[in-house]
C-alpha positions as CSV (number, residue, x, y, z in Angstrom):
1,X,52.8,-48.9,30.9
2,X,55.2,-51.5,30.0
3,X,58.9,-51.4,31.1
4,X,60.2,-50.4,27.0
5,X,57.6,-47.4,27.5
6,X,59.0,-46.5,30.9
7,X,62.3,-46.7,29.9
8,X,61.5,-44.5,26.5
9,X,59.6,-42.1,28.4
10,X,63.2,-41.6,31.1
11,X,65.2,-40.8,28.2
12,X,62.9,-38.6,26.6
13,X,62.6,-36.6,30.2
14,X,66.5,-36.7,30.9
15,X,67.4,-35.8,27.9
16,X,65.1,-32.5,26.8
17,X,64.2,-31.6,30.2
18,X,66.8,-28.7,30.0
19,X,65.0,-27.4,26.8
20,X,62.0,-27.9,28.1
21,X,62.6,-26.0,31.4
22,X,64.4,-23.0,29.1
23,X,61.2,-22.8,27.1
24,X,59.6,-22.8,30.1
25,X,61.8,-20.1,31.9
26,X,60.8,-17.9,29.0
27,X,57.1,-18.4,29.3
28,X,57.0,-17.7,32.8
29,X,60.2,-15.7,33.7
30,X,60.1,-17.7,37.1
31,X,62.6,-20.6,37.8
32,X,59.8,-21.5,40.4
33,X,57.0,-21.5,37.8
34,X,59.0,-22.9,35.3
35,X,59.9,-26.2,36.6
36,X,56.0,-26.1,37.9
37,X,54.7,-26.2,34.2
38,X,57.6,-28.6,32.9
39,X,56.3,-31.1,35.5
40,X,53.1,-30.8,35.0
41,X,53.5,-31.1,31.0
42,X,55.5,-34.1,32.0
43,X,52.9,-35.6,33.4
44,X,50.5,-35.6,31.3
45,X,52.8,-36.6,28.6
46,X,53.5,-39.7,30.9
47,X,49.8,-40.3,30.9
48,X,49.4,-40.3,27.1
49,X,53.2,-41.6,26.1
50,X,52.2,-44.9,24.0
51,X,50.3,-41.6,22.1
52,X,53.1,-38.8,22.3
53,X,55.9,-41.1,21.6
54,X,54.6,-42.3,18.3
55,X,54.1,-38.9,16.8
56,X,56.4,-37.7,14.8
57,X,57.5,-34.7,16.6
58,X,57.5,-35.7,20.9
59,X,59.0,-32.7,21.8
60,X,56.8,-30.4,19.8
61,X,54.0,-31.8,21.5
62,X,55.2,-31.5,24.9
63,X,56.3,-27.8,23.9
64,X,52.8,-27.1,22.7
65,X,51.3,-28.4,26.3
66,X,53.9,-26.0,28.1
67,X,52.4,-23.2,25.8
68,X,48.5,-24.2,26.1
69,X,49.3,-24.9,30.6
70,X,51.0,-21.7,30.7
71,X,48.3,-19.5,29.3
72,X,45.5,-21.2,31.2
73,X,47.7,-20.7,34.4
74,X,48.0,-16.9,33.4
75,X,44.3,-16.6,32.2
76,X,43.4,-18.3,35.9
77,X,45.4,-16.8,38.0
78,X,47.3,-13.6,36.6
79,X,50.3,-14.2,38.3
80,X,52.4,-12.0,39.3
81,X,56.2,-12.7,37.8
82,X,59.0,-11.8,39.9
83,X,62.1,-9.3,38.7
84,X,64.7,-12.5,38.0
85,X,67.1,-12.0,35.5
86,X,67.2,-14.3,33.1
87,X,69.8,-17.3,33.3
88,X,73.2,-16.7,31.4
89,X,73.4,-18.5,28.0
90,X,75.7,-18.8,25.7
91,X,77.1,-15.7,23.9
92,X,79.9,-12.3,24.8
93,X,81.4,-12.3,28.2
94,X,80.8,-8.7,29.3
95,X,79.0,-7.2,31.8
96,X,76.9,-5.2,29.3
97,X,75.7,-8.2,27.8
98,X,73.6,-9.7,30.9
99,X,72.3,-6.0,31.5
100,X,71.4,-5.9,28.1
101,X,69.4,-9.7,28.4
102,X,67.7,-8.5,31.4
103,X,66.3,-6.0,30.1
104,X,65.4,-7.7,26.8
105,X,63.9,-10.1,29.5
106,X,62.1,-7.4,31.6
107,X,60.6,-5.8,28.2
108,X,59.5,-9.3,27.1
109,X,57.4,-9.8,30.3
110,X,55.4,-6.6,29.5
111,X,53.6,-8.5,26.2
112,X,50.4,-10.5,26.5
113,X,51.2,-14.3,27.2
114,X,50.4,-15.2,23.3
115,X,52.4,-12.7,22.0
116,X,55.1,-13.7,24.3
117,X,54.7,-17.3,23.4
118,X,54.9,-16.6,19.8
119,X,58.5,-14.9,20.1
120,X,59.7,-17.2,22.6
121,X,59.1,-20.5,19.8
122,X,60.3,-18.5,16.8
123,X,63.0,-16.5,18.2
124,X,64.3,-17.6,21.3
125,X,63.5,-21.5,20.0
126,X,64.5,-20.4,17.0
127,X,61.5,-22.8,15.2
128,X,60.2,-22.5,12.0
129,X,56.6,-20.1,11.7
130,X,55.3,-23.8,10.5
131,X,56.2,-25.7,14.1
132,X,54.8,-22.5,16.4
133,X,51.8,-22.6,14.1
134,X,51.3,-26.2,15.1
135,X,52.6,-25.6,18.7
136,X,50.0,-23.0,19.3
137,X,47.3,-24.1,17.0
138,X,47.2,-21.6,14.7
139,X,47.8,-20.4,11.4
140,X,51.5,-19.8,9.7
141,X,49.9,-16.4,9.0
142,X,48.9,-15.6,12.5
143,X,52.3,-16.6,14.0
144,X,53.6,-14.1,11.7
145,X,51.4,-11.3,12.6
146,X,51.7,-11.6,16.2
147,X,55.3,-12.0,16.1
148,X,55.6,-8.4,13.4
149,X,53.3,-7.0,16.5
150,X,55.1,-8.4,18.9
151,X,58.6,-7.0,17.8
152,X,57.3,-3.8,17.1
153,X,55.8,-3.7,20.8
154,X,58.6,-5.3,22.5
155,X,60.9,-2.2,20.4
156,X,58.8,0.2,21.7
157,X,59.0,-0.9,25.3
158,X,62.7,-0.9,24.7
159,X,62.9,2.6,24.0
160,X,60.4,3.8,26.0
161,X,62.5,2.2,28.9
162,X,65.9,3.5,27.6
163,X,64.0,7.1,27.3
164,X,63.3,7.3,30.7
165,X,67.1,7.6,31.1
166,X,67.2,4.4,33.1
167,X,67.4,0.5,32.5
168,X,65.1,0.2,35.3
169,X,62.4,2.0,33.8
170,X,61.3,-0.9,32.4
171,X,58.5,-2.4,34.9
172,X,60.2,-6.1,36.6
């Protein structure tokens, strides 16, 4: 790779590596795992770069290989996730706010990894049905199926959870 590649490809990875590892956090829920698939779709966007770079959406690329790694991992392996809670972001300072995120985050972890990676691009990405469509490789239609399915599962978790009389009720 020449040096004006090399040097596009380090500002590419310094400057969306912190999106990159959030999207990754939410695919996984494991800090571990997460910086695991972020390298790894790192590399092989370092591999194809002169390719990646000259399409019109790197990122989106990169995002989909996080997606496409992640559910080969989970098909291989079904790994167990661990009980983290999710990282802080942005929003109320109150106690009942990270509670409330955790569990969210517990509840999430209960959906197949599809479904999971469908709400993590349109909601927690906050992309377009268009842009997951092309992330995952599917239809616009399909995104917004399994993301109508996906709510109504991820509600009924929450309230199955919240019946039990107990946050923890929802499995880690």
């Amino acid at each position: 790779m020449d040096a004006d590649a090399e040097d596009d490809f380090r500002d590419f990875v310094l400057a969306r590596t912190p999106a990159l590892l959030g999207t990754a956090y939410a695919l996984t829920g494991d800090r571990g795992l997460a910086e695991d698939l972020v390298q790894t779709a790192l590399l092989k966007t370092y591999r194809h770069w002169r390719t990646v770079r000259d399409a019109e959406h790197p990122e989106a690329y990169v995002r989909r290989m996080l997606v496409n790694q992640q559910l080969s991992w989970w098909r291989r392996r079904r790994v167990a996730e661990s009980g983290r809670p999710l990282p802080d972001r942005a929003g109320p300072d109150r106690p009942s706010a990270v509670e409330d995120r955790d569990e969210l985050w517990r509840a999430l972890r209960q959906l197949p990894p599809r479904t999971r990676a469908v709400l993590v691009l349109r909601y927690w990405e906050d992309l377009p049905e268009a842009e997951v469509a092309d992330i995952l490789g599917c239809s616009v239609g399909s995104v917004k199926s399994q993301a109508s399915r996906g709510l109504h599962r991820l509600r009924g978790v929450l309230v199955a959870g919240r019946a039990s009389g107990d946050r923890e009720g929802i499995k880690p």
